[in-house]
GUPAVEX-383322 format. One line per 8 residues: number of its first residue (from 1); for each residue x, y, z of N, C-alpha, C, CB. Coordinates in steps of 0.2 Angstrom, whole numbers, plus 5000, padded with zeros to 4 digits. Glycine has a CB too. Layout:
N
NUM> X/Y/Z/X/Y/Z/X/Y/Z/X/Y/Z  ...
This chain:
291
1> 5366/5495/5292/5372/5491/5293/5372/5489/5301/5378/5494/5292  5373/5482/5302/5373/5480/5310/5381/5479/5311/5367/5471/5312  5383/5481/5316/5389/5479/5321/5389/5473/5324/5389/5484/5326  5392/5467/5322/5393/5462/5328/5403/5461/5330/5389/5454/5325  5400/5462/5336/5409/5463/5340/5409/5454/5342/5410/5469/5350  5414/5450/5341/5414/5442/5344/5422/5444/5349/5414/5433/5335  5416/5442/5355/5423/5441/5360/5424/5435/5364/5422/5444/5365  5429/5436/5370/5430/5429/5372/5433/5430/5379/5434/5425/5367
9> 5429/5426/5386/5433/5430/5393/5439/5428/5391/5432/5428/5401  5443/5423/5390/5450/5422/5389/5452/5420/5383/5453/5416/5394  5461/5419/5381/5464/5419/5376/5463/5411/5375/5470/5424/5376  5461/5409/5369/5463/5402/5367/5457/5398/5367/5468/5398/5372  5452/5402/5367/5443/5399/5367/5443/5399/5360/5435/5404/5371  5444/5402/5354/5441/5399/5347/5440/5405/5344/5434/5394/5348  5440/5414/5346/5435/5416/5346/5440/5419/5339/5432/5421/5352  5444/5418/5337/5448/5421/5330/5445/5415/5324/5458/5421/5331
17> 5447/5410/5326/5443/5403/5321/5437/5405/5320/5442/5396/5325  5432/5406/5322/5426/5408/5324/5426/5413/5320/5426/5408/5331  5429/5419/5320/5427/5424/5318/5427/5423/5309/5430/5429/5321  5434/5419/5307/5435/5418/5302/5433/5415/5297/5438/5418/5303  5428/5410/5302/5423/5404/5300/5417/5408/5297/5421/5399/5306  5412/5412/5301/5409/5417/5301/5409/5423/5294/5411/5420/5307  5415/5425/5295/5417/5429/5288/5417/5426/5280/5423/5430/5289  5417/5418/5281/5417/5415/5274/5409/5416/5272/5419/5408/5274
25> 5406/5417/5276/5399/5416/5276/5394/5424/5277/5399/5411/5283  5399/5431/5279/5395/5436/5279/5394/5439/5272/5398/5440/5283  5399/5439/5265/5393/5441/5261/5396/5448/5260/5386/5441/5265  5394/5456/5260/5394/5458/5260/5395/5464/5266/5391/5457/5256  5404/5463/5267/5403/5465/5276/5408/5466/5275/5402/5460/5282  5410/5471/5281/5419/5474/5280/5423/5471/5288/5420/5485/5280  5429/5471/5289/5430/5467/5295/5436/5470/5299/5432/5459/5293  5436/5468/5305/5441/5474/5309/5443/5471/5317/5436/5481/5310
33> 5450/5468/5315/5451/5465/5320/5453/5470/5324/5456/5459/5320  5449/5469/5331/5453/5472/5336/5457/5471/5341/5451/5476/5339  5458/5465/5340/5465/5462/5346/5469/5464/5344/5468/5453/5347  5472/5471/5346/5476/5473/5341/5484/5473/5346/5472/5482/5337  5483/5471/5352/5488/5467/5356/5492/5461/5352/5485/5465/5362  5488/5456/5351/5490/5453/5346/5487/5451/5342/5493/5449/5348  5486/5453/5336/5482/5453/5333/5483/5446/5327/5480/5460/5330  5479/5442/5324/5481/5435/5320/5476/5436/5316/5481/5427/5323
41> 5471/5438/5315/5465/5436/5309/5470/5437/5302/5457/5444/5310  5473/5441/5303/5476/5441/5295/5480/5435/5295/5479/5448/5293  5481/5431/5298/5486/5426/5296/5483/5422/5291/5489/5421/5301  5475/5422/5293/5470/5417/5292/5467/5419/5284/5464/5417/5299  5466/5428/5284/5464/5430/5280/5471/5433/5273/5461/5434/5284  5475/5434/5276/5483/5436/5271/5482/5442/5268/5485/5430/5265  5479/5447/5270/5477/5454/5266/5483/5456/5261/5477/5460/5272  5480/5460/5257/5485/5464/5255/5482/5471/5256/5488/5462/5248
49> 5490/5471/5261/5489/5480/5261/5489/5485/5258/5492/5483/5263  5484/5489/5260/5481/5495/5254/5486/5504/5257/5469/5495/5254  5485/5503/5264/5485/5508/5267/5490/5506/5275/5478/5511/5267  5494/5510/5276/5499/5510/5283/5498/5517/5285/5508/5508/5282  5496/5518/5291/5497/5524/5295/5499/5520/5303/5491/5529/5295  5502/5527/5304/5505/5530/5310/5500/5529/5316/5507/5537/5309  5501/5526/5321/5498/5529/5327/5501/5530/5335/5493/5524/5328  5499/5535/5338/5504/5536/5344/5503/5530/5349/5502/5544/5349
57> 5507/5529/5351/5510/5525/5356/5511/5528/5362/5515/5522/5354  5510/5533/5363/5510/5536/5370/5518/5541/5371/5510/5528/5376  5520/5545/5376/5526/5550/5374/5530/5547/5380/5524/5560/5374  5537/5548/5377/5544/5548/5380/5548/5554/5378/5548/5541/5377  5553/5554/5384/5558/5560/5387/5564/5559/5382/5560/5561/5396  5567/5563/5383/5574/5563/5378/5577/5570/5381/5573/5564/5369  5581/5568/5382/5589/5574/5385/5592/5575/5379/5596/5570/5391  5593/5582/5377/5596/5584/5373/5605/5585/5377/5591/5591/5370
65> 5610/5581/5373/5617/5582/5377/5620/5588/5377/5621/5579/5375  5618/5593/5372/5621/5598/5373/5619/5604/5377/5623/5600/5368  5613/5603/5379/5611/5607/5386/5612/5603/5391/5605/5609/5387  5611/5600/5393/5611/5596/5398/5619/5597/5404/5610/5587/5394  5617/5600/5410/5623/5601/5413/5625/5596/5417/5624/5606/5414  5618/5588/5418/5622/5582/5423/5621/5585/5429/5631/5580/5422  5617/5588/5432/5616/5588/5439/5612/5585/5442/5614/5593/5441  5607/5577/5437/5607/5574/5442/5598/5574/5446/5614/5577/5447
73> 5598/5580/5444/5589/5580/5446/5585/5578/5443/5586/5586/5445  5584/5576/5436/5580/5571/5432/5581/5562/5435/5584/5571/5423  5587/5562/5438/5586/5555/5437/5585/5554/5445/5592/5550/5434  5585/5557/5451/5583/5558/5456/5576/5558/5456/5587/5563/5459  5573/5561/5452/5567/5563/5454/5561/5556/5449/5566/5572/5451  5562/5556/5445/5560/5550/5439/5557/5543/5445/5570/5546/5433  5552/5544/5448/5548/5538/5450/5547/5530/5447/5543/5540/5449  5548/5532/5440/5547/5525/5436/5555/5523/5437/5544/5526/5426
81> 5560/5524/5436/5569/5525/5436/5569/5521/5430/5574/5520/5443  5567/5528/5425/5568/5528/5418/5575/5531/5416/5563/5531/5415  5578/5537/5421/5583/5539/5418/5590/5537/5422/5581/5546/5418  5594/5535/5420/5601/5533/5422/5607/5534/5419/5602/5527/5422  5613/5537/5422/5618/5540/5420/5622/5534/5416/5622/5543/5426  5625/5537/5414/5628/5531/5407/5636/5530/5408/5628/5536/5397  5638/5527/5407/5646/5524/5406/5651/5532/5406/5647/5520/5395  5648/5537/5402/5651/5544/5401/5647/5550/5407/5650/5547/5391
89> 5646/5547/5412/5641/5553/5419/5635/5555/5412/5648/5563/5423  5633/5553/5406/5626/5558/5406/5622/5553/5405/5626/5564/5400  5616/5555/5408/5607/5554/5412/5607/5551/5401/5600/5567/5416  5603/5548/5404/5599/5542/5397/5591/5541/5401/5605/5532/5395  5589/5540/5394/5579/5538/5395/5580/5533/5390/5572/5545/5391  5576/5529/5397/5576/5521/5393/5567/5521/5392/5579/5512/5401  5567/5522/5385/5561/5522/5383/5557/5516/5385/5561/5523/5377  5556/5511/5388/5553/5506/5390/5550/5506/5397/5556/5502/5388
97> 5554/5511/5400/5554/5513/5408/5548/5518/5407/5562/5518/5412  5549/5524/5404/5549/5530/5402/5540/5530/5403/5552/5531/5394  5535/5533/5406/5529/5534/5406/5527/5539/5402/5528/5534/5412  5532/5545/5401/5528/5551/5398/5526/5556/5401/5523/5550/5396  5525/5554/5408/5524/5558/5413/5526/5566/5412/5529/5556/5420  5533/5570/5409/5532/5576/5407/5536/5580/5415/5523/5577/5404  5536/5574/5421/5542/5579/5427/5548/5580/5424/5545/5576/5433  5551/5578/5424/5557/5578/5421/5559/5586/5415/5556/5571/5416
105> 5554/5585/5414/5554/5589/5410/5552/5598/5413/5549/5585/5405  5549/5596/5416/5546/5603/5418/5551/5605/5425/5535/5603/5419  5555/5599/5428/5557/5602/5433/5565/5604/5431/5556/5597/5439  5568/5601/5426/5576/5602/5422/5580/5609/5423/5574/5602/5411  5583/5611/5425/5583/5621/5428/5587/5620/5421/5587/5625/5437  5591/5618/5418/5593/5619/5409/5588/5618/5405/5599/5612/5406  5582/5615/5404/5579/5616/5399/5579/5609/5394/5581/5622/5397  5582/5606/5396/5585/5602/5393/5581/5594/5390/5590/5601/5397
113> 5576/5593/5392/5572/5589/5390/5567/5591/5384/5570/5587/5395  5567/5587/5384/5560/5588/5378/5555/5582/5379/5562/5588/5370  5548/5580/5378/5545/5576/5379/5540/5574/5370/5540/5579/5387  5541/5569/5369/5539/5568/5361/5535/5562/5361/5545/5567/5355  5529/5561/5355/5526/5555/5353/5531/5551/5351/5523/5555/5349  5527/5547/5354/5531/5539/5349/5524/5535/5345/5535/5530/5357  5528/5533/5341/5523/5531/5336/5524/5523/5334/5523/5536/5328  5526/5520/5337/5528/5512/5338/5522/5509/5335/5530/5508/5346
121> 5517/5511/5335/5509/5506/5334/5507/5508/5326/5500/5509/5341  5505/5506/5322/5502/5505/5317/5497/5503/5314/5505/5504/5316  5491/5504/5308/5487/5501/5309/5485/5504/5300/5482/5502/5317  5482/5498/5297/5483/5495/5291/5475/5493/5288/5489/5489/5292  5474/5496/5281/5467/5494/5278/5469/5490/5273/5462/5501/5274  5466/5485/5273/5468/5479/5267/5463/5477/5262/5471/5471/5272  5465/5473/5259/5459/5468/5255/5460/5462/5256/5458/5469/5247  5454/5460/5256/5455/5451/5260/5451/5448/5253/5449/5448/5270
129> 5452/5441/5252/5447/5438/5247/5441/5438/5250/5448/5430/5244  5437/5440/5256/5432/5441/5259/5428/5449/5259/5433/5439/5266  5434/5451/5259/5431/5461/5258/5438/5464/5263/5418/5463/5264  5435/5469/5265/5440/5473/5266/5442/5475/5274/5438/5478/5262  5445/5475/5277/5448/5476/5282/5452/5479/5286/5447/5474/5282  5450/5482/5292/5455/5488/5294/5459/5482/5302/5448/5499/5297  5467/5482/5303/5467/5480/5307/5476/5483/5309/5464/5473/5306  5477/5482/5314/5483/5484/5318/5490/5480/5320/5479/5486/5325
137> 5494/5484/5322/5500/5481/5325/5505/5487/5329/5506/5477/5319  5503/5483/5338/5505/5488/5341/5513/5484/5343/5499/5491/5347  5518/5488/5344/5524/5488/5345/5524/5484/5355/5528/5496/5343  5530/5482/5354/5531/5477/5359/5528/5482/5368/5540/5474/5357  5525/5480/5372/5525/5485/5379/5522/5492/5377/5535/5487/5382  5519/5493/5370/5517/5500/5371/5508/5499/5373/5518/5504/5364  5508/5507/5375/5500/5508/5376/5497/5509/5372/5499/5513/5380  5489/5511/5374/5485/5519/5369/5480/5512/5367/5490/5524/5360
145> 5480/5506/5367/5476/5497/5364/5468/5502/5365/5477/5486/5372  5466/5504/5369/5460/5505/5369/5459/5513/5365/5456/5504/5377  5462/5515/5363/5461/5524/5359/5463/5519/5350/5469/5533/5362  5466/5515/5351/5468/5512/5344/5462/5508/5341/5474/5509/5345  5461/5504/5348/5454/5500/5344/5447/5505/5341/5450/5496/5350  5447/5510/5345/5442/5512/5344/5446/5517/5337/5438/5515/5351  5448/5521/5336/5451/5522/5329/5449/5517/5323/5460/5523/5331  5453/5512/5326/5449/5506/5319/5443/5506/5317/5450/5499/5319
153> 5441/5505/5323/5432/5503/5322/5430/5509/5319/5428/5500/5329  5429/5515/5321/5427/5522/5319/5429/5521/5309/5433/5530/5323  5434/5519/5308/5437/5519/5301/5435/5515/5298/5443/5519/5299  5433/5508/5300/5431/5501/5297/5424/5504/5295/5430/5494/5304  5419/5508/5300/5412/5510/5300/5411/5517/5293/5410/5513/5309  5418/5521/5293/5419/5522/5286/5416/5521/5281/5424/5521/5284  5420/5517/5280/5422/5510/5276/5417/5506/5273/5425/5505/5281  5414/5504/5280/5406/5500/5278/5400/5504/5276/5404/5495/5284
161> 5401/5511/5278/5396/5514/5276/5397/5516/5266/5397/5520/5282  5405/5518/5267/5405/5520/5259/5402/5514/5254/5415/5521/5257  5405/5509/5255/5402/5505/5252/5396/5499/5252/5407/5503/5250  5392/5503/5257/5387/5501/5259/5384/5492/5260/5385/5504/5255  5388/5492/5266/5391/5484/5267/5383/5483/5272/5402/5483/5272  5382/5477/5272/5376/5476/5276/5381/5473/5284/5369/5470/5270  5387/5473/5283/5389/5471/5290/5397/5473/5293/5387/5463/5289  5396/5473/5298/5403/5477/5300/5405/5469/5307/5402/5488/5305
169> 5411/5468/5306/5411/5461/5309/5418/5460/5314/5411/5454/5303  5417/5461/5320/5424/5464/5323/5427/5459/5327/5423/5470/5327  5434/5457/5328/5437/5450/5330/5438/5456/5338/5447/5444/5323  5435/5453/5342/5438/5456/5348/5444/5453/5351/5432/5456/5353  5446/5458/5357/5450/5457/5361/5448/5451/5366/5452/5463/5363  5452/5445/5370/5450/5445/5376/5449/5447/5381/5451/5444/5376  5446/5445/5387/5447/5448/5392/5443/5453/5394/5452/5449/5391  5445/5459/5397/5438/5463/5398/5444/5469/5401/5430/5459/5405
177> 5449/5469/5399/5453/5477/5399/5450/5482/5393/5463/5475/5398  5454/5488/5393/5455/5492/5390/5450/5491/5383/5462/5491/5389  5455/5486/5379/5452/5486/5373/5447/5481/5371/5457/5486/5369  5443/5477/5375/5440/5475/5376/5433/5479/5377/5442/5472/5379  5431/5482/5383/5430/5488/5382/5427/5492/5374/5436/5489/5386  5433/5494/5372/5432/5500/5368/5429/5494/5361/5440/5506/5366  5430/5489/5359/5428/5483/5357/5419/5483/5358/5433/5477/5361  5417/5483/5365/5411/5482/5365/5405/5488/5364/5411/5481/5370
185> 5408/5494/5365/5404/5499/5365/5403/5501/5360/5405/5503/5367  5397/5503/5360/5391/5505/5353/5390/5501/5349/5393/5511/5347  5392/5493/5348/5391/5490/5346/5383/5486/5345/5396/5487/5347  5382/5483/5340/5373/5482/5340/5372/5475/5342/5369/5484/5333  5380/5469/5344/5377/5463/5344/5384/5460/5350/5375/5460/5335  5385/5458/5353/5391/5454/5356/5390/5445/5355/5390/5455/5365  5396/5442/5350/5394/5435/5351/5400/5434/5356/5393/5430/5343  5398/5428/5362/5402/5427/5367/5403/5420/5365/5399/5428/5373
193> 5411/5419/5364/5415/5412/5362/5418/5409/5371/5424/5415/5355  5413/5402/5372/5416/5402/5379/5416/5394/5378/5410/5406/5387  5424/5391/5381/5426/5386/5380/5423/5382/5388/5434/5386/5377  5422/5376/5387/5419/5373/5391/5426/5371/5399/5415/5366/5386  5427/5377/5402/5433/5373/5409/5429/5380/5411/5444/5372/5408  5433/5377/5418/5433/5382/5424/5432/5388/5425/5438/5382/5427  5439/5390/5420/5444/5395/5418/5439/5397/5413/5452/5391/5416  5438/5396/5407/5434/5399/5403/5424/5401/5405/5435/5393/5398
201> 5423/5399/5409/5417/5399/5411/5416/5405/5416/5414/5393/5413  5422/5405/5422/5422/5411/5426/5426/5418/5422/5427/5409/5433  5431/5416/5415/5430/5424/5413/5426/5424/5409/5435/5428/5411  5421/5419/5406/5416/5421/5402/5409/5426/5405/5413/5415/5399  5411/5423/5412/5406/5427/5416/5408/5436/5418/5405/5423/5424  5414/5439/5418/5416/5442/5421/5417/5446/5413/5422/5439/5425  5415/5445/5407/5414/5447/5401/5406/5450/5401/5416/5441/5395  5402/5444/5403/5396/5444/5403/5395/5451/5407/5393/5437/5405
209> 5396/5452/5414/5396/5459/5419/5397/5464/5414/5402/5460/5425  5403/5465/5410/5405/5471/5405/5400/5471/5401/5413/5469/5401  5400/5466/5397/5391/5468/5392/5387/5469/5396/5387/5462/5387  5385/5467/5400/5377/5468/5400/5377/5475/5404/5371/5460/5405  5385/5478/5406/5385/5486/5411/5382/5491/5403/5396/5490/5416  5383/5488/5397/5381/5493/5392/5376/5490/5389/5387/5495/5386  5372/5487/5390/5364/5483/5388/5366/5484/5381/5355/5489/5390  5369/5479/5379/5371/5477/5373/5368/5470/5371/5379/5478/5372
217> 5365/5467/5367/5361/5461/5365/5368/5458/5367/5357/5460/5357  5367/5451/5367/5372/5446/5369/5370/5438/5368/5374/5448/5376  5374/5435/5364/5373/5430/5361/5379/5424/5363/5371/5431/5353  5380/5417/5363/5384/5415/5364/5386/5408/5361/5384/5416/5369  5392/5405/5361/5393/5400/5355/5398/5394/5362/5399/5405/5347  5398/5389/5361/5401/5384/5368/5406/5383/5362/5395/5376/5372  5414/5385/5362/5419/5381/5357/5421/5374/5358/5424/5384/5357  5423/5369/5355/5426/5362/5358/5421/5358/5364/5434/5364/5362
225> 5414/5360/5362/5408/5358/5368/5410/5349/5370/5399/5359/5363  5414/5346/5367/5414/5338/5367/5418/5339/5372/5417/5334/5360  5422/5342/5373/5429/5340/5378/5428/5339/5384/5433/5344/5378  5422/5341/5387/5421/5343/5394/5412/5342/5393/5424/5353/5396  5408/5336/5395/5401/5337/5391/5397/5342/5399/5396/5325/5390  5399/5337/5405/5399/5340/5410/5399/5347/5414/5402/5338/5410  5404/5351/5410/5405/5355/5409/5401/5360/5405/5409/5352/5409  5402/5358/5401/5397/5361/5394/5389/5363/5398/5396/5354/5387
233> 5388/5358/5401/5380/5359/5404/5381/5362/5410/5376/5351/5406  5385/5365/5413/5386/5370/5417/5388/5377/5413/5390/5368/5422  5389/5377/5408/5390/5382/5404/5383/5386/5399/5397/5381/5400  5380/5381/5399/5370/5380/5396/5369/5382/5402/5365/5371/5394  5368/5380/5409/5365/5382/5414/5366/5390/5417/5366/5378/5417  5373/5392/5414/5375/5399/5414/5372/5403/5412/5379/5399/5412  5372/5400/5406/5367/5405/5401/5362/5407/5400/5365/5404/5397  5356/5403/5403/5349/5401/5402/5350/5405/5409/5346/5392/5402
241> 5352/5407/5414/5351/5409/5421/5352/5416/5420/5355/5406/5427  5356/5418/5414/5357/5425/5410/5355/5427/5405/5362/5426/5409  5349/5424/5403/5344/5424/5397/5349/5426/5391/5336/5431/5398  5354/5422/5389/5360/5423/5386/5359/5417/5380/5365/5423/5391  5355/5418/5373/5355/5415/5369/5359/5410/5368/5354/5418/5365  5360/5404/5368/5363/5398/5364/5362/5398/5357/5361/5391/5367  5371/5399/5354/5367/5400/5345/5370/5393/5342/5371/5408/5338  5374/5390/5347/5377/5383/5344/5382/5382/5347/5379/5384/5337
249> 5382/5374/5349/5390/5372/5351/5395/5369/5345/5390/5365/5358  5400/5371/5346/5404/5368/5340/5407/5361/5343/5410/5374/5338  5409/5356/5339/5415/5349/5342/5422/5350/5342/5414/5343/5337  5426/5348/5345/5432/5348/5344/5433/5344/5339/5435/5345/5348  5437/5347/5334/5440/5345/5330/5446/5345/5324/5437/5346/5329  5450/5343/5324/5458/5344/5320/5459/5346/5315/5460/5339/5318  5452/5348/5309/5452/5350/5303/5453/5357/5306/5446/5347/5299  5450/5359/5313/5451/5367/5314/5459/5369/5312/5450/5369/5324
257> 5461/5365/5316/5469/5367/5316/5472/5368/5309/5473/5363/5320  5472/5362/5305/5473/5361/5299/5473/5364/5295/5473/5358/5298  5466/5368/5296/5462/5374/5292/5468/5379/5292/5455/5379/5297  5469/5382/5298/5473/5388/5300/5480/5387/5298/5473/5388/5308  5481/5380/5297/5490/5379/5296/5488/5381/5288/5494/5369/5297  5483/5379/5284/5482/5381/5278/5481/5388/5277/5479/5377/5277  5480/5390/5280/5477/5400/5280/5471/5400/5277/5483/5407/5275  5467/5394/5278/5459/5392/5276/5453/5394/5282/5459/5383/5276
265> 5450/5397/5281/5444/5396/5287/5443/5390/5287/5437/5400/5286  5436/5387/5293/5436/5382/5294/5429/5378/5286/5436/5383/5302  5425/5387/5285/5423/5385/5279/5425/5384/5272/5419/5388/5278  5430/5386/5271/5435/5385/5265/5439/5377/5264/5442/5391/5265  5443/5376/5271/5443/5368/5271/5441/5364/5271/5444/5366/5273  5435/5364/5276/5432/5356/5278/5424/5359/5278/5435/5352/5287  5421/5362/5272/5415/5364/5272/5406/5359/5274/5416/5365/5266  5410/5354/5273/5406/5348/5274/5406/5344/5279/5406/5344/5269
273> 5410/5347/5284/5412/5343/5292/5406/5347/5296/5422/5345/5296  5405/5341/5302/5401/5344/5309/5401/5349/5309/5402/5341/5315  5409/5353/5310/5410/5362/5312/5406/5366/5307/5418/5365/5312  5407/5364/5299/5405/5367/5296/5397/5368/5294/5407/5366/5293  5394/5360/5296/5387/5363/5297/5383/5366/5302/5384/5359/5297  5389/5366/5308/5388/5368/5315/5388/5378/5313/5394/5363/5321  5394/5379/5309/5394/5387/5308/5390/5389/5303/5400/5391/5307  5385/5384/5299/5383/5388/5294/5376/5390/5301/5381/5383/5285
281> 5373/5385/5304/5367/5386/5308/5369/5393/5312/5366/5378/5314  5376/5393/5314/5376/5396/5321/5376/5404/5316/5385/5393/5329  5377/5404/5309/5379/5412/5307/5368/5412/5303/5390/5414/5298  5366/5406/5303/5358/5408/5302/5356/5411/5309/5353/5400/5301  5356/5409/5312/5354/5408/5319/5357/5417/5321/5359/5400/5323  5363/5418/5320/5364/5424/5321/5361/5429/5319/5368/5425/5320  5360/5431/5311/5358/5434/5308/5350/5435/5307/5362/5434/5305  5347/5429/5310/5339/5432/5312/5338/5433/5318/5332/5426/5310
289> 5343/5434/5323/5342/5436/5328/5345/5444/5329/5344/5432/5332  5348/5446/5322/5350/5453/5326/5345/5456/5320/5361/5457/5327  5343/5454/5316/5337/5456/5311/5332/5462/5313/5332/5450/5310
């Protein structure tokens, strides 16, 4: 079984279209979005969930009221100024303030705190008309994006192993934080989605630093190559200076969108358009290179 993670330096280069496009076309593969910040593959895909669990979201304080004797030391001390006296004099934890930190807690001369999980994040195994997949939804401001990604993927690899899938296909995060990161590592292939601007080419480069610190193969795809030709050919010259495979530029095109409004890949809708001949090459093109 091969691992390919598809990333992207910024949000809005193609790399979810892209993946989805990809997927029509993998065959016998299991799939695992890990933008799990915000995650959309399943709009495209419309799973039906098989399985919901729990994941921590990281711990928040709580003042129990009937110990608590209001002296005032919790919320003096609280660096974040999570805790504030209420309408009635008693100390409240605004769980969104709230780090977890655990002073509060240990300094209380009542005893009166308590420090607990939160479990705001979630993360879900489904069936897709493509095969099967493990993907997430983390709650609004919470943490843990890079222990959760890597939780899915671990399960996805389950998964593909039980049923002996010849491929594990992962929608990454943007960007090159946290879960990006945990997105890249151990993986056996990186395809890099870099839209032809400024903006896209300097964080494609700043993605590129992140792969290649884990000598992970790396491959790359120019999205909407028409829009910017100029452009584009400084993003080829990028590449070629980073011995960074070119598997295919894709065109702008409208039917992308219209795909998506339809909850269609772009090979289910417009199978016979430029894009579509352009992703059947770029998933050839892929898959005799990680061979």
């Amino acid at each position: 079984m091969k691992e390919i993670t598809i990333v992207s330096g910024k949000g809005g280069a193609g790399k979810t279209s892209i993946t989805a496009a990809l997927a029509s076309l993998a065959g016998n593969a299991v799939f695992c979005d890990n933008d799990v910040d915000a995650a959309d593959l399943h709009l495209i895909f419309q799973p039906e969930i098989l399985e919901t669990h729990p994941f921590s979201s990281g711990s928040v304080a709580e003042i129990d009221p009937e110990k608590c004797t209001q002296c005032g030391l919790c919320e003096s001390s609280c660096r974040f100024d999570a805790i504030h006296t209420n309408k009635v004099l008693f100390p409240e934890v605004n769980p969104f303030l709230c780090e977890g930190c655990r002073l509060c807690e240990r300094i209380c001369p009542a005893e009166a705190i308590t420090t607990h999980q939160k479990f705001n994040n979630h993360w879900f195994v489904s069936n897709t008309r493509f095969g099967k997949i493990v993907h997430a939804k983390m709650g609004p401001g919470e943490e843990n994006s890079g222990h959760l990604v890597t939780h899915i993927r671990e399960h996805a690899k389950s998964i593909a192993r039980e049923i002996k899938a010849e491929l594990l296909l992962n929608d990454g995060p943007p960007g090159i934080g946290c879960a990006a990161i945990a997105s890249v590592t151990g993986t056996d292939a990186v395809l890099l989605v870099i839209e032809p601007t400024v903006s896209g080419l300097h964080d494609a480069s700043r993605l590129k630093e992140l792969v290649s610190s884990f000598r992970i193969p790396m491959f790359a795809v120019i999205n909407k190559h028409d829009i910017n030709l100029e452009m584009t050919s400084i993003v080829e010259d990028f590449l070629k200076e980073n011995c960074i495979q070119l598997l295919g530029k894709i065109p702008f095109d409208k039917k992308m969108v219209e795909s998506m409004v339809h909850s269609q890949t772009m090979m289910e809708y417009a199978p016979d358009s430029v894009c579509g001949e352009e992703f059947q090459n770029i998933w050839k093109e892929l898959r005799k290179s990680i061979a």
